[in-house]
C-alpha positions in Angstrom: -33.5 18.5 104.1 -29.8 19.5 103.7 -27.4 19.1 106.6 -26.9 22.9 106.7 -31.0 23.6 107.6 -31.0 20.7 110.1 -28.5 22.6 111.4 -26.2 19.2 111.6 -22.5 20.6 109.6 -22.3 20.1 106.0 -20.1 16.2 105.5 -16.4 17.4 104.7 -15.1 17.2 100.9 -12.2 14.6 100.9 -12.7 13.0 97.9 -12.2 14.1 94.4 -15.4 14.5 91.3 -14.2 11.0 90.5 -14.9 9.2 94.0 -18.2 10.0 94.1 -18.9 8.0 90.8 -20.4 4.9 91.1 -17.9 1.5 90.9 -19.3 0.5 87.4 -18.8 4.3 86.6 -15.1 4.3 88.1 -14.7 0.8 86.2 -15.8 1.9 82.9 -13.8 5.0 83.2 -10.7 3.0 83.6 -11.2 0.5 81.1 -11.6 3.4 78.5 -8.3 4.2 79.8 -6.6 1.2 78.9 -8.4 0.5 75.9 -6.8 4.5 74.7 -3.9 3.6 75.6 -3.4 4.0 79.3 -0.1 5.0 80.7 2.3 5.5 77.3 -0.5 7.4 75.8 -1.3 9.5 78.4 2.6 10.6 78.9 2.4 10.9 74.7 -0.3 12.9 75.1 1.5 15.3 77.9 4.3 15.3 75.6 2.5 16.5 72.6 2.3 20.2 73.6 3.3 22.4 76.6 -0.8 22.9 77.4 -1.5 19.3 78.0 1.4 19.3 80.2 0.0 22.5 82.4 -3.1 20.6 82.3 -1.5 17.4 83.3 0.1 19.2 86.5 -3.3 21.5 87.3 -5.9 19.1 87.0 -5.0 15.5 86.9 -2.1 15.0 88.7 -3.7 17.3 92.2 -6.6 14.9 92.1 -4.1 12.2 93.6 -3.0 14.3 96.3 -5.8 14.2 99.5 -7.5 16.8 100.5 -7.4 16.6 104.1 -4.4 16.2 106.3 -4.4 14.1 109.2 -1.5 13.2 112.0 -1.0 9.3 113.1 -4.0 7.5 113.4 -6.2 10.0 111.7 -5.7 12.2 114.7 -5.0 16.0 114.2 -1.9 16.5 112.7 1.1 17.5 115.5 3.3 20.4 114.7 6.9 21.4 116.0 8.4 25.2 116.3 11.8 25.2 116.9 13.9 28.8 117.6 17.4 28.7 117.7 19.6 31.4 118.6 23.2 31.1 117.8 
C-alpha cells in the first residue's frame, strides 16, 4: 500500500534520479566517468557546442544544488524583513 492510501504523507523528494541508485550503480557510474575522461572531458565536451553547455547548466549542474532548504540545525529556515524609511 502507498503512503498516500494509508493516508500517512507521501516521503519528501530531496534527492536527485541519481541518489536513489544503488552504491555499485553510483560506483559504476563514476568509474565510467573517469575511464571517459572525467573532469577535462566533460568541460571539452561543454565546450564543443553552445547545446552541451545549456545542457550542462539545465540538467547537470542543478542536480548538485539541494532540493530542500533548511535553517541551522535542519530547523526551518529563519527570515528577516527590514523597512527603512529615509
Amino acid at each position: 500500500m502507498s503512503a498516500q492510501m494509508s493516508g500517512e504523507p507521501a516521503p519528501a523528494k530531496s534527492r536527485c534520479r541519481l541518489a536513489r541508485l544503488s552504491t555499485p550503480a553510483r560506483e559504476a557510474i563514476a568509474a565510467a566517468a573517469v575511464d571517459l575522461g572525467g573532469v577535462e572531458r566533460l568541460v571539452a565536451w561543454v565546450r564543443e557546442d553552445a547545446k552541451n553547455e545549456s545542457v550542462f547548466w539545465a540538467s547537470i549542474f542543478p542536480k548538485l544544488i539541494p532540493l530542500q532548504l533548511a535553517g541551522e540545525e535542519g530547523g526551518p529556515v529563519a527570515l528577516e524583513l527590514v523597512i527603512r524609511f529615509v
